[in-house]
N, C-alpha and C positions, 0 to 999 in steps of 0.2 A: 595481570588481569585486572580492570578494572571494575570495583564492586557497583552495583549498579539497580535502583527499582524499577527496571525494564523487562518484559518477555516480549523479544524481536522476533515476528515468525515474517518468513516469506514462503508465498504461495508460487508455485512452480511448474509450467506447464511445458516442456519442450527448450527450446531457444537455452541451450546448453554452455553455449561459448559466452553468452552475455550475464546466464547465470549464475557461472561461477567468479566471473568478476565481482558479480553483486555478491556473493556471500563472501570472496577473499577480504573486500573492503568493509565488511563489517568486524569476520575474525580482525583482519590489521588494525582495526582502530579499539580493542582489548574488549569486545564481547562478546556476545552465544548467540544463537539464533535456533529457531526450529524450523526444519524447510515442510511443507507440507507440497508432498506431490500431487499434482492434479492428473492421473493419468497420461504422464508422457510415455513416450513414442520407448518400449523395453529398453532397446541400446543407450536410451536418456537416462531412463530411469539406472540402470546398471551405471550411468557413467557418475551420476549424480549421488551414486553411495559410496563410488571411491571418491567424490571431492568431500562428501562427508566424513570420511573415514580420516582422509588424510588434514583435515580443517577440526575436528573434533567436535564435528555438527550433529544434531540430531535430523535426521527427515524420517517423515511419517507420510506413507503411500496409503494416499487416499482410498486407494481401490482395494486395501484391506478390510476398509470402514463399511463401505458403500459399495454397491455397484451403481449408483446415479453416475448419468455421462458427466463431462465435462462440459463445464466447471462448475465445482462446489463451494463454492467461496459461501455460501448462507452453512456451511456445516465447519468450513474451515471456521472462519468468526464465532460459531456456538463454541467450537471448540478451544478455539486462545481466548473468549471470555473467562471461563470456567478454570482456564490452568491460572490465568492475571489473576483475577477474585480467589481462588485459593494462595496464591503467592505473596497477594496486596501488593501486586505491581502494574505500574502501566500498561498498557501494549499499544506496540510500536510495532506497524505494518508498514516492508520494505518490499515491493515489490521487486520480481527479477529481474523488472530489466530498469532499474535504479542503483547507482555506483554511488554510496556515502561520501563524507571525509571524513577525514581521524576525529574532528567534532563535532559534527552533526548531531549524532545523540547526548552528547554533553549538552548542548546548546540548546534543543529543543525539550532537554529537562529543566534546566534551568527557567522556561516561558509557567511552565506548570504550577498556580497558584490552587486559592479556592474560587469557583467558579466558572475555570475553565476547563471546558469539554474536549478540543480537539487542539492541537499544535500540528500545525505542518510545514517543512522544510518547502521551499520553491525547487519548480524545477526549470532547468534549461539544457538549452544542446550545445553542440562541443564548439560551440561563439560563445558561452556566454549568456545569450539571450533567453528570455523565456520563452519557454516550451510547452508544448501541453502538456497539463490541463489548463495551467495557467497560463494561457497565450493572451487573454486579455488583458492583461498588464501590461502591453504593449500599447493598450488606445489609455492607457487613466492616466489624469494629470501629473506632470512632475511633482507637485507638491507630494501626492502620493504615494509615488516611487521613491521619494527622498527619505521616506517612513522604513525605518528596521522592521517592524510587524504591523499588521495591521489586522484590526480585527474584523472581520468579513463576515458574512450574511451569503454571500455568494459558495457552491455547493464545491466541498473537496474532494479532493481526489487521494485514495488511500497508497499514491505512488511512494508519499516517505513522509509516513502520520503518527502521532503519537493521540492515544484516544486514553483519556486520562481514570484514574482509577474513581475518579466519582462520577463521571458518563459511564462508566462499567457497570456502578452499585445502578445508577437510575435506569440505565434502557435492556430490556430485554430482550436481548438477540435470537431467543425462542420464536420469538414476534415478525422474527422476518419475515418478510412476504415469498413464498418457495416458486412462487412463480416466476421471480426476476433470476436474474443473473450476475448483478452488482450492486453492490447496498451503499457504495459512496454517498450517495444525493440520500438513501434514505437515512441516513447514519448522523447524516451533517445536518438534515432538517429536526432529524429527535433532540439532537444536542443542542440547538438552538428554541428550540421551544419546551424544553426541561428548564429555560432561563441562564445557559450556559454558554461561553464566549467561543469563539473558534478563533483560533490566533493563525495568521500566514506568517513566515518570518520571509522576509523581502533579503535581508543580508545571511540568509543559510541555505544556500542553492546546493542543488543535487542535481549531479547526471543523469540525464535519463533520454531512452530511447523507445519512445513511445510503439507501443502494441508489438513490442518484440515477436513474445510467444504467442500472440494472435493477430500473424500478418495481415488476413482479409481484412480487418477493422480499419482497416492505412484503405481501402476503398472510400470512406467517410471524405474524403480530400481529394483522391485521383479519380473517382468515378463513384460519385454519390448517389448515383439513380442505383446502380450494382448494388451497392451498400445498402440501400433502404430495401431494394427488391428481397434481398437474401436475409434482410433483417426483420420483415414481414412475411414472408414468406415459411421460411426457415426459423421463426421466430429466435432469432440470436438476438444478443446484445441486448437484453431486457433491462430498463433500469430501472 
């Protein structure tokens, strides 16, 4: 087991076959995680405490906390700040439908100085290529693509983040806005205006398979009128 100043939680909503990859591939490469259920589908939830059982994972079902619907990602976040700041460890958010490698989080400890806020792994799909969130890496000059990290201004995505333990001490996740639905963009805009650097690493790509456990969101690309109606409408996907 590898010793480590990280607390890895992944948030978990359904999409069972892609999330047990995601946490095998963190057990395999020698650490912990805490899964935090989001109200999946019972047969999920039941299946996802034998892969805990049998992975030596902890999960915590949301819906013991709360009865707020889905998704609570503003309570998930209050809550691994508060375990990180008691621990004096990073946190390191893997979403479920993100597959590490054995050094991923070696690698993205290693960027963690003083100064810096957020480290995050890129992602791509099974070419290679990048993927979203970071799909626009695809139009920025070679010169910048030839760069191992780069420090960015443009907004993360907590697919495979490390949010470091002095963005922890400075922002308070109290403060979230209870209206939204994802604090990516808010989380990367406080770190950057706390005076603190966001690192992308260009050479530590992570698999990932975008809006797993929230299929409708894959409307944003096959049928975007759908996607805005149901997301005004229905007020979903609040950012």
């Amino acid at each position: 087991m590898v010793t480590n100043p990280l607390h890895i939680i992944m948030p978990v909503k359904d999409s069972i076959e892609i999330a047990e990859k995601a946490i095998h591939a963190i057990v395999n490469s020698g650490h912990t995680l805490r899964v935090y259920d989001d109200n999946s589908l019972p047969e999920n939830a039941q299946r996802l405490d034998a892969i805990a059982a049998a992975t030596n994972t902890q999960v915590v079902h949301i819906s013991t906390l709360t009865d707020h619907p889905s998704p609570n990602y503003r309570l998930v976040l209050q809550l691994a700040q508060q375990e990180a700041l008691a621990s004096n460890r990073h946190l390191v958010i893997v979403e479920s439908d993100v597959i590490i490698n054995a050094d991923t989080m070696s690698r993205m400890s290693e960027q963690v100085q003083a100064g810096v806020g957020m480290v995050a792994a890129v992602t791509v799909d099974e070419r290679g290529e990048y993927n979203f969130p970071y799909h626009y890496l695809r139009r920025l000059p070679y010169r910048f693509l030839t760069k191992k990290t780069i420090n960015t201004q443009k907004r993360f995505s907590f697919c495979c983040t490390l949010l470091t333990n002095e963005l922890l001490h400075k922002a308070n996740f109290q403060l979230l806005d209870p209206t939204k639905n994802w604090y990516d963009v808010t989380i990367s805009h406080w770190s950057t205006r706390l005076g603190l650097h966001n690192l992308l690493m260009l050479d530590n790509p992570v698999l990932h398979f975008p809006h797993a456990s929230r299929p409708w969101k894959r409307l944003k690309y096959t049928n975007p009128l759908l996607y805005y109606w149901r997301k005004i409408t229905q007020k979903k996907d609040r950012i």
